[in-house]
C-alpha positions in Angstrom: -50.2 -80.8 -55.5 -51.3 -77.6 -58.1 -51.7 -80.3 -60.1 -54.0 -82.0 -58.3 -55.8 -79.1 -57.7 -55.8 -78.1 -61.3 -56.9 -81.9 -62.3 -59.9 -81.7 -59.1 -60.7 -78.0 -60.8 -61.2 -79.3 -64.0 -62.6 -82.4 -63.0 -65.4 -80.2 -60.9 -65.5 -77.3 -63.6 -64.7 -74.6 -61.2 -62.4 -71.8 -61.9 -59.0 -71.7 -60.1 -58.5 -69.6 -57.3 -57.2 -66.2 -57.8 -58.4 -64.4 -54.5 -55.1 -63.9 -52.7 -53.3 -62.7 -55.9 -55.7 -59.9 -56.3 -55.0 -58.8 -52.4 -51.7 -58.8 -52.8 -51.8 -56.6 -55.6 -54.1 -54.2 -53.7 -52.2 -54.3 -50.8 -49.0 -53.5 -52.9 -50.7 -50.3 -54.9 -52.1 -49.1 -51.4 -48.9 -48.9 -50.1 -47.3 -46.7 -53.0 -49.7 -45.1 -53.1 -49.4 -43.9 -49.3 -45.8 -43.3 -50.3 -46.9 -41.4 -53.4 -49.2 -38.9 -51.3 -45.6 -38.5 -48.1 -43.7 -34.9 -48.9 -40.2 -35.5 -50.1 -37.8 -34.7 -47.1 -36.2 -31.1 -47.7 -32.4 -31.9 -49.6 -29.3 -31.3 -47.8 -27.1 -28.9 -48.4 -24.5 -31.6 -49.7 -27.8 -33.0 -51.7 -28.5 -29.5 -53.4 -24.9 -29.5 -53.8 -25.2 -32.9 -56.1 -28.0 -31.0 -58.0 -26.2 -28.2 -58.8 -23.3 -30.1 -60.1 -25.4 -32.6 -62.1 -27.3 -29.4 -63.5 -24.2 -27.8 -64.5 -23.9 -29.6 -67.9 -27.7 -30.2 -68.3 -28.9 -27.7 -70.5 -32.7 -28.3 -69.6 -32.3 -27.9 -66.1 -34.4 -25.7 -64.3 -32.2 -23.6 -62.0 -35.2 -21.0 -60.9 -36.6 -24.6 -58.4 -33.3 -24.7 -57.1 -32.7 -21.5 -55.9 -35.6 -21.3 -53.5 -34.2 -24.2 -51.8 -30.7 -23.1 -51.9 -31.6 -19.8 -50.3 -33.2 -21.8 -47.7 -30.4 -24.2 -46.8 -28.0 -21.5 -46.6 -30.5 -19.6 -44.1 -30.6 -22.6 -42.4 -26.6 -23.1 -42.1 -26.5 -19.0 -41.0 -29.0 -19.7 -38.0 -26.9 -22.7 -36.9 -23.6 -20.5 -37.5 -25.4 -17.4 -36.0 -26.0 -19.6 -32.8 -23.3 -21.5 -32.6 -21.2 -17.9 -32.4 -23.6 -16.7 -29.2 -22.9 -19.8 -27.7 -19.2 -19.5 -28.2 -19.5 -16.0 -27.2 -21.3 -16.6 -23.4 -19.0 -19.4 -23.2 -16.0 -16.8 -23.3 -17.8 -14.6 -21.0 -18.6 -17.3 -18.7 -14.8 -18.5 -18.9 -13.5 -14.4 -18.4 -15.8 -14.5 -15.2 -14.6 -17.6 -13.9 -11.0 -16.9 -14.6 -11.3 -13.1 -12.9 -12.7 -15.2 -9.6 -10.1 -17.9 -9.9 -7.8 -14.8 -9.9 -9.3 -12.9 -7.2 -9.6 -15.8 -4.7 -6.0 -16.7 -5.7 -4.9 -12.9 -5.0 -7.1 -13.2 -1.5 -5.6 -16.3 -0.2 -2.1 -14.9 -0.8 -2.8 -11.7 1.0 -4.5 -13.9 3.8 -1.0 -16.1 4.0 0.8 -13.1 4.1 -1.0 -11.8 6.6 -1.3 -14.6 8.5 3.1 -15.0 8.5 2.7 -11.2 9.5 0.9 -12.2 12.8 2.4 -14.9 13.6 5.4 -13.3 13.8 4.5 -10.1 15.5 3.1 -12.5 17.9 6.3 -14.2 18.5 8.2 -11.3 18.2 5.3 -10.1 21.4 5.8 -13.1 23.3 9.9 -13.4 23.3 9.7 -9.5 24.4 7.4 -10.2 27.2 9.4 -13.3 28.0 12.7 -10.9 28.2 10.9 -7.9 29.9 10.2 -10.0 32.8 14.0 -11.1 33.1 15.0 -7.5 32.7 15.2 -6.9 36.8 17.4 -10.0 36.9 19.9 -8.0 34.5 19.9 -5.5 36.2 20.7 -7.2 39.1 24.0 -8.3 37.7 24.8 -5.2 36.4 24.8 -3.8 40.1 26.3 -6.7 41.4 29.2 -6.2 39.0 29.6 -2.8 40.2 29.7 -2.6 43.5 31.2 -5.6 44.3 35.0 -5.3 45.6 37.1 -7.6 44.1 39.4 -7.2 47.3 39.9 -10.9 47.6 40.3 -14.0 45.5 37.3 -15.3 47.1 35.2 -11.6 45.9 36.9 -12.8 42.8 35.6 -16.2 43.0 31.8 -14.8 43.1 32.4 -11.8 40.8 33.6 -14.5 38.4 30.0 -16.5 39.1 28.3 -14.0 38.6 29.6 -12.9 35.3 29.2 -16.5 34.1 25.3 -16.4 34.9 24.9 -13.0 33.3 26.9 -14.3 29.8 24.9 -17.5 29.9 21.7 -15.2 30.1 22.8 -12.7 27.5 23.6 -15.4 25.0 19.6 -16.3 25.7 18.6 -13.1 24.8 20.7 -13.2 21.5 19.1 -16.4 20.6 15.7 -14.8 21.5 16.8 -12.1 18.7 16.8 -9.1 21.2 19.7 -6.8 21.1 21.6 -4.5 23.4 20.8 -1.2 22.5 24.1 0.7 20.9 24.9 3.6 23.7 28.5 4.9 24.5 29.8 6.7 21.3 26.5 6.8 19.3 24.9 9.9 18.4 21.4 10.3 21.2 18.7 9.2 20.0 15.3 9.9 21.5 13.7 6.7 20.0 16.4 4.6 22.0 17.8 6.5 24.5 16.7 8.5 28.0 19.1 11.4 28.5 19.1 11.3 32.2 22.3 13.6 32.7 24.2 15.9 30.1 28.1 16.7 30.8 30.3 19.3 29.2 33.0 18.2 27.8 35.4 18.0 25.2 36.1 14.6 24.9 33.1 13.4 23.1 31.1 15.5 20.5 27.8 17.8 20.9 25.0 15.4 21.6 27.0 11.9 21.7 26.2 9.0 24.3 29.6 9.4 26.4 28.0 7.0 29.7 25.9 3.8 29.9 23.8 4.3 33.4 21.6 1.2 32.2 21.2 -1.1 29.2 18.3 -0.9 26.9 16.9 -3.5 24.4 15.3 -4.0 21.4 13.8 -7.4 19.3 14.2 -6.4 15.5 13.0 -3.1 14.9 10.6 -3.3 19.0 12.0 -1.3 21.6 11.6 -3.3 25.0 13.3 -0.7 26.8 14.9 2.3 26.5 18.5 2.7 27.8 19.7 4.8 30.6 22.4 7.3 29.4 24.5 10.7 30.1 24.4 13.2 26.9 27.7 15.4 25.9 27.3 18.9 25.6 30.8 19.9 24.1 32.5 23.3 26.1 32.5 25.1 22.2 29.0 24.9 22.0 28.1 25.5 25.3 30.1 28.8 25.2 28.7 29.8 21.9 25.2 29.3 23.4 26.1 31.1 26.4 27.1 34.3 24.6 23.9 33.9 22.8 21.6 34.6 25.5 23.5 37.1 26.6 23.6 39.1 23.7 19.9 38.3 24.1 19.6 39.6 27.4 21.7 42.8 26.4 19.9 43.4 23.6 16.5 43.4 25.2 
């Protein structure tokens, strides 16, 4: 077909058509020159790098435009390090702050259980002595029962035996309850435990030891639910020693 144009050209004497070359040339010297007048992107630190080693073994190079962009990149790579290190560092402090609340809530919660346990356990301890307070009476019920009852019969015997069943079944209750008899007859007094309602001279028992049981007292762990009843040996010794005392006193005076 160029052929047939060429032949219709020169048949017609007109000159061939050269319109869209020239464009395209235009077009093409527009664009690099665009690309001509763009600043080069700033090199790399891996780029300058490249330069440095290529320059290494080029006598003609010329290291003075190198170093203003060296000094750059490596200001550059100190801002990123400078900031990357404040980062770090208020990530540590936000991790120390989270950590000491993490610890503190942990230490809270386990005084909270522990205190929690604690009341619970007072409670029940509370409740089981109320619980055994009330049935205190009925002990001593028993306890009067058992002494003045005369076993003059086997049918006194019969009930005697009754009631001591009823008052075992009920002190094996109390046990399971936790509450214990308080210790009386051969202990030294004690005014946290015991109520001295009599004292006896005598030589059988030691200055100031429990030698009679009038009533029972009780206790659940270290709670006293009652205090027990009890007569308090004076022995004769000190009694006489105490005796001479005053009157030496009362002599004296």
């Amino acid at each position: 077909m160029d052929n047939a144009e060429d032949a219709h050209a020169e048949d017609t004497g007109a000159p061939p058509n050269t319109d869209d070359e020239d464009n395209t040339t235009a077009a093409d010297g527009a664009a690099e020159s665009d690309a001509d007048d763009e600043p080069p992107p700033p090199p790399s630190y891996a780029a300058l790098l490249e330069k440095l080693e290529a320059s290494v073994g080029n006598a003609d190079a010329n290291w003075a435009e190198l170093v203003p962009a060296v000094a750059e990149e490596f200001a550059s790579l100190q801002q990123r390090v400078d900031s990357n290190a404040s980062s770090a560092a208020a990530f540590e402090d936000t991790l120390n702050m989270t950590k000491d609340q993490y610890l503190r809530l942990n230490a809270d919660f386990d005084n909270f259980r522990k205190r929690n346990a604690q009341e619970k356990d007072q409670i029940s301890e509370r409740t089981r002595g109320q619980t055994v307070e009330a049935l205190l009476p009925l002990v001593d019920t028993f306890d009067s029962a058992k002494k003045n009852l005369k076993l003059e019969t086997e049918e006194a015997q019969k009930v005697a035996d009754s009631y001591q069943g009823v008052y075992k079944m009920m002190i094996d209750v109390f046990k399971q309850l936790g509450v214990e008899e308080v210790p009386t007859v051969g202990e030294p007094f004690d005014p946290e435990m015991h109520n001295a309602i009599m004292r006896e001279e005598t030589d059988e028992f030691e200055d100031g030891i429990v030698m009679e049981n009038f009533r029972p007292g009780f206790k659940i762990g270290d709670t006293l639910l009652r205090a027990a009843m009890v007569k308090v040996a004076v022995s004769l010794s000190g009694a006489a020693a105490a005796g001479e005392e005053v009157a030496k006193s009362e002599a004296e005076a």
